[in-house]
TORKOLLUM-990420 format. One record per atom (N, C-alpha, C): residue number from 0; residue in one letter; atom name; x, y, z. Coordinates in pm, 1 decimal. Layout:
    i  aa  at        px        py        pz
  NUM   A  CA         X         Y         Z
...
//
This chain:
    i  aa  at        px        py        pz
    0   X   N    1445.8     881.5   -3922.0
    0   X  CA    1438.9    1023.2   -3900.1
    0   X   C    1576.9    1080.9   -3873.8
    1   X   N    1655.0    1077.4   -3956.4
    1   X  CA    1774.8    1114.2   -3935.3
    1   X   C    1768.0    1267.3   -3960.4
    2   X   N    1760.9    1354.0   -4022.5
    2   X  CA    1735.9    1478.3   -4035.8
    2   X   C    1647.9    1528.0   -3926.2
    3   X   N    1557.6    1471.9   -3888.8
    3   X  CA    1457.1    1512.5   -3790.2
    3   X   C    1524.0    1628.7   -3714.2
    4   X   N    1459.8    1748.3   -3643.2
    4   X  CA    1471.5    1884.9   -3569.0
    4   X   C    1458.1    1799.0   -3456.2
    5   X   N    1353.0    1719.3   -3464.6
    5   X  CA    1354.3    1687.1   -3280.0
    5   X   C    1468.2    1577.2   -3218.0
    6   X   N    1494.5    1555.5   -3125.8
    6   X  CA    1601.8    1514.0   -3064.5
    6   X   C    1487.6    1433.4   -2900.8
    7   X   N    1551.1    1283.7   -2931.6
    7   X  CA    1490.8    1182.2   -2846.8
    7   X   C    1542.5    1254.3   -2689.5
    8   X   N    1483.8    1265.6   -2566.2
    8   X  CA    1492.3    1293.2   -2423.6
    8   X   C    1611.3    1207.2   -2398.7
    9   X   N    1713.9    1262.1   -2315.9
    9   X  CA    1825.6    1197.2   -2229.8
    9   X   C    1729.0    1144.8   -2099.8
   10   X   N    1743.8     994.3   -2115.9
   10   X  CA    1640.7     969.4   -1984.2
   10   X   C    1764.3     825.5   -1917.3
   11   X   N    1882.8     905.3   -1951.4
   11   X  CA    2000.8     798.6   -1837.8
   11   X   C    1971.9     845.1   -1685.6
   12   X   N    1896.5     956.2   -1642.3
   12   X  CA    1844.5     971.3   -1519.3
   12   X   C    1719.8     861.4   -1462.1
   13   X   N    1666.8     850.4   -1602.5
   13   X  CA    1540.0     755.3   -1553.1
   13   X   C    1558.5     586.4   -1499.1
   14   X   N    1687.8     533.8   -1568.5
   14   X  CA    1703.9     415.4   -1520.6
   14   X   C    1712.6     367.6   -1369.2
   15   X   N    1692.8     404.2   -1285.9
   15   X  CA    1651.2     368.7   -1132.2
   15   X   C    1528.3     446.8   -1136.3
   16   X   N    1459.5     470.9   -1217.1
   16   X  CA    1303.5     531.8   -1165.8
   16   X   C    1224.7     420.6   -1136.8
   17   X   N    1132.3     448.2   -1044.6
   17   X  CA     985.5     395.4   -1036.3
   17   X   C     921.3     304.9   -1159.1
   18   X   N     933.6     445.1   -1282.6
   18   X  CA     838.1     406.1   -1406.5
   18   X   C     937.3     367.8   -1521.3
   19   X   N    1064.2     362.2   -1469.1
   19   X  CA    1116.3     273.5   -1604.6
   19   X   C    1134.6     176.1   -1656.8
   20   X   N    1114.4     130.0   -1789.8
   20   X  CA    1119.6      -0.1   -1805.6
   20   X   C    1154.2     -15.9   -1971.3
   21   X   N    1286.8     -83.3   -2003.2
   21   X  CA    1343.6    -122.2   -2093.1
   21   X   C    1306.4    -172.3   -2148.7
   22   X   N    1253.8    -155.2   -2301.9
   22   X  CA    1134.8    -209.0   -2357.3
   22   X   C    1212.9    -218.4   -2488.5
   23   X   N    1199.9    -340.5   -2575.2
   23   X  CA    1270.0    -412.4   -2693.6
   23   X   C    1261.4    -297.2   -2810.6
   24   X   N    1381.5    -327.4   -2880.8
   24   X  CA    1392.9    -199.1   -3006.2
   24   X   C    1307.9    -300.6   -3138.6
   25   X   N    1205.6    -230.5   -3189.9
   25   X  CA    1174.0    -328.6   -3299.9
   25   X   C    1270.4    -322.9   -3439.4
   26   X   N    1351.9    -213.7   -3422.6
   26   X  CA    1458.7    -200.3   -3522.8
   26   X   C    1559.2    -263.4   -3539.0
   27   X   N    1590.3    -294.8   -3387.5
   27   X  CA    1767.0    -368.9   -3350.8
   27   X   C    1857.4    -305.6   -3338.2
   28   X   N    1787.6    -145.0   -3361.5
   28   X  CA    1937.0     -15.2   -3365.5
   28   X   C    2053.9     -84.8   -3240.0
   29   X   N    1931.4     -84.2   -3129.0
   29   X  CA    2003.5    -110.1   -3012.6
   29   X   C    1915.1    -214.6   -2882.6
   30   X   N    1986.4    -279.9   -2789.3
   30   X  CA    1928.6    -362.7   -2728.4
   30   X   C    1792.4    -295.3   -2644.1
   31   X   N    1784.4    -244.7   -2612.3
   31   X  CA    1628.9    -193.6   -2564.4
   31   X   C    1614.7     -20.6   -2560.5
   32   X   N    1473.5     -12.4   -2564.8
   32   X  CA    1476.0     167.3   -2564.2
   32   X   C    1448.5     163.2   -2447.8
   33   X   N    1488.3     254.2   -2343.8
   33   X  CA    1416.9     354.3   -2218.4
   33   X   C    1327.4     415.9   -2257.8
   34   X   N    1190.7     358.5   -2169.2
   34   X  CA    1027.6     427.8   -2193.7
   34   X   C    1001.9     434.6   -2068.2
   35   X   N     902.3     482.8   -2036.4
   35   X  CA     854.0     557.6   -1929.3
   35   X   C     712.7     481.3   -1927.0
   36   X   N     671.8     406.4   -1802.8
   36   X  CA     565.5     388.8   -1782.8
   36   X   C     473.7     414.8   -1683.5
   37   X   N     522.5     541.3   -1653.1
   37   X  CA     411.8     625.4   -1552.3
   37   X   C     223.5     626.6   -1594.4
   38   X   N     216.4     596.2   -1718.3
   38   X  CA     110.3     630.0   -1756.3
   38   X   C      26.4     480.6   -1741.7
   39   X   N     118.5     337.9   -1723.3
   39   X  CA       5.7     266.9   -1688.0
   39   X   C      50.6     234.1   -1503.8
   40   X   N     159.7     296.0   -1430.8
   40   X  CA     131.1     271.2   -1282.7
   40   X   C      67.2     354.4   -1248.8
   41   X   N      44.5     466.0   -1286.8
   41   X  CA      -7.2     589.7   -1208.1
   41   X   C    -157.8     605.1   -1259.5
   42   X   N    -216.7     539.6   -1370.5
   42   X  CA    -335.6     539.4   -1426.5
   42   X   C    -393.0     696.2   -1484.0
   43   X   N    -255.2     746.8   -1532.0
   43   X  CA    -286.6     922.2   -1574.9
   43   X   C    -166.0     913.8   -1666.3
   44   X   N    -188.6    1026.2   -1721.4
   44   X  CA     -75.2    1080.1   -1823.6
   44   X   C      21.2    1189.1   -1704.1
   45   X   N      97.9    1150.2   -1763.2
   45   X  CA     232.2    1211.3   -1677.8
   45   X   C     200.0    1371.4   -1728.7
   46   X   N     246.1    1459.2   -1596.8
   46   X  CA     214.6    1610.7   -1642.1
   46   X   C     379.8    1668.2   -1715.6
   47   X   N     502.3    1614.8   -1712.0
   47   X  CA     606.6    1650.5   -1778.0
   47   X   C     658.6    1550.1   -1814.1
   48   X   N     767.2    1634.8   -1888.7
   48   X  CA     812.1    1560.8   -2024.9
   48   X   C     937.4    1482.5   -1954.1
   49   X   N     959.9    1342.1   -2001.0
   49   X  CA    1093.5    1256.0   -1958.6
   49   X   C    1224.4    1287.0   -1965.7
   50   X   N    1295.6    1263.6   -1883.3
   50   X  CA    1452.1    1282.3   -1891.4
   50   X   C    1477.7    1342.8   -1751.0
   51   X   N    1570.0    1467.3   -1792.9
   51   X  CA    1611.4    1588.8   -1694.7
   51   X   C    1478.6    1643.7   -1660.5
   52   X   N    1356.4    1696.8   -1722.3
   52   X  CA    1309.1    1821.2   -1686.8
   52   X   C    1151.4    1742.6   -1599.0
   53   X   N    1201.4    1577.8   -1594.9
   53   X  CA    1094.9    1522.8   -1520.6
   53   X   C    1040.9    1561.2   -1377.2
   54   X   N     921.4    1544.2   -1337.0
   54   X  CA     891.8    1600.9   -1200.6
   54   X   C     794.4    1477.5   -1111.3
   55   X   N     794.2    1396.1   -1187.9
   55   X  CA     748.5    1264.1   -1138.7
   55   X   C     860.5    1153.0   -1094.2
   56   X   N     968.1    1185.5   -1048.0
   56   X  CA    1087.1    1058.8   -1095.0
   56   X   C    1078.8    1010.3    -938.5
   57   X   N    1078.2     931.4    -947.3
   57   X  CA    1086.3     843.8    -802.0
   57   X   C    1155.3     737.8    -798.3
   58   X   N    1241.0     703.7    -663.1
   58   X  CA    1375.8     613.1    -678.7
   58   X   C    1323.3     489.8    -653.6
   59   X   N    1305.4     396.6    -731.8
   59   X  CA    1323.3     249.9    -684.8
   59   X   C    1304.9     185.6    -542.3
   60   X   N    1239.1     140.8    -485.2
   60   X  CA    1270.4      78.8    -355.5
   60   X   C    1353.2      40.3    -283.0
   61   X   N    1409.1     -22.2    -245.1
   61   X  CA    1494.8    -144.1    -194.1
   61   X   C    1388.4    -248.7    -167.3
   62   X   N    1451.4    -365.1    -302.1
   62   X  CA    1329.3    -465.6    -276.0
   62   X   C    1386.3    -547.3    -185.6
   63   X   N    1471.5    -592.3     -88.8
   63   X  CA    1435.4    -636.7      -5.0
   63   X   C    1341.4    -563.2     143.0
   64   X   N    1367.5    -438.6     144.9
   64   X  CA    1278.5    -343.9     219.5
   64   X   C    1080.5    -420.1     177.4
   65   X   N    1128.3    -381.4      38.8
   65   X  CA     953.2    -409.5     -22.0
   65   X   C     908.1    -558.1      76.8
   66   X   N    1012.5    -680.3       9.3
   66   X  CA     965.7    -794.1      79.7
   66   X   C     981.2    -791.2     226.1
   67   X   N    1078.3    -754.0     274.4
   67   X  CA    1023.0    -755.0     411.7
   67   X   C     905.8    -704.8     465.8
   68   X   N     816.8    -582.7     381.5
   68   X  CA     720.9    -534.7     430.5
   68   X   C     598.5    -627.4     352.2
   69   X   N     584.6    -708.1     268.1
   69   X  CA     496.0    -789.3     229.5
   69   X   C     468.0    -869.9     319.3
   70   X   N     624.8    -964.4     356.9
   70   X  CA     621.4   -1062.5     483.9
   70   X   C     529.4   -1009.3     618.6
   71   X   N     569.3    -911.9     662.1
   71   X  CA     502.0    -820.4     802.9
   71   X   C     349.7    -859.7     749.4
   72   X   N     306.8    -798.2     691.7
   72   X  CA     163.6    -747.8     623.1
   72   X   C      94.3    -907.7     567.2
   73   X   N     159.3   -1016.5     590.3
   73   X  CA      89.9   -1123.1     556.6
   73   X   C     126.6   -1266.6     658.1
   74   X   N     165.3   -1197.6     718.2
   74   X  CA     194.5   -1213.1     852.0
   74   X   C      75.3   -1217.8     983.2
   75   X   N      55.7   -1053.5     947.0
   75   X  CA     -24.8   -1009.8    1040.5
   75   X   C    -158.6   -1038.2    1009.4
   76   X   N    -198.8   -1089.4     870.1
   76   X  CA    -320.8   -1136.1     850.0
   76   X   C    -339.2   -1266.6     893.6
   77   X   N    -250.1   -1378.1     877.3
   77   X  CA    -252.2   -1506.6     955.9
   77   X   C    -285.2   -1476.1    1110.8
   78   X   N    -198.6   -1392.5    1159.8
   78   X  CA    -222.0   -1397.8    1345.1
   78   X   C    -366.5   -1337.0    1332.1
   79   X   N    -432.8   -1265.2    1291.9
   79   X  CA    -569.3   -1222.0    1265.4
   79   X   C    -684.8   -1304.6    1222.1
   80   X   N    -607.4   -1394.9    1136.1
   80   X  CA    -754.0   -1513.0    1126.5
   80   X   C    -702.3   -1589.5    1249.4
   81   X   N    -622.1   -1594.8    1260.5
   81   X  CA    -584.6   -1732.7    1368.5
   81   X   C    -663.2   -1705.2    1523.2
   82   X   N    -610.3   -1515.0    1548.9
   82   X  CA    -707.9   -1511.9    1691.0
   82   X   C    -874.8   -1520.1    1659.3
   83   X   N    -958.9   -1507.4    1522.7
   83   X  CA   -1077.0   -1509.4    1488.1
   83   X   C   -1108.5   -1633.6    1481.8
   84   X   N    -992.6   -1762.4    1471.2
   84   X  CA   -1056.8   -1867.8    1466.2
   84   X   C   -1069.1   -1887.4    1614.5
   85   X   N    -979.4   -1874.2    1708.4
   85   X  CA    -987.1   -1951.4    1822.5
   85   X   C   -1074.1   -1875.5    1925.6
   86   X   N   -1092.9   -1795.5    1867.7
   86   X  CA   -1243.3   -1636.8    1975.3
   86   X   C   -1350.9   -1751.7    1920.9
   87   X   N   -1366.3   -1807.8    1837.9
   87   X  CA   -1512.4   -1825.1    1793.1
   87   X   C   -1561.3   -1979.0    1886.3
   88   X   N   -1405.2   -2055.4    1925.0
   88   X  CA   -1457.0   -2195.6    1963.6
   88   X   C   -1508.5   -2188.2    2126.0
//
């Protein structure tokens, strides 16, 4: 589509999003395209369009933040069976 009127979204904003994810060129133009996968985390179609004029963009975590809060949270389920085992003897 080289002539093409339409013009692909600038989505160099999206690379620290939530829903981005670098997904293989089947052409080889270039090493991966930026796509947007809000539509299978969020289980909806995104209400705007990608790039700049997005209104869904959300920053990345800090995954060690994430794992530390997995650790807590599976954590606290061990001390929870553990006082349910020893209430019961």
């Amino acid at each position: 589509m080289l002539n093409s009127p339409y013009k692909a979204p600038d989505m160099s904003r999206c690379t620290d999003c939530l829903y981005y994810f670098a997904a293989a060129d089947p052409d080889y133009y270039r090493s991966s395209l930026p796509s947007c996968v809000y539509i299978l985390r969020a289980k909806r179609r995104r209400p705007c369009p990608p790039g700049d004029k997005c209104t869904e963009y959300r920053r990345i975590p800090d995954i060690s933040t994430v794992y530390r809060d997995k650790l807590k949270r599976e954590y606290r389920v061990f001390r929870l069976k553990k006082q349910d085992g020893e209430g019961g003897r």
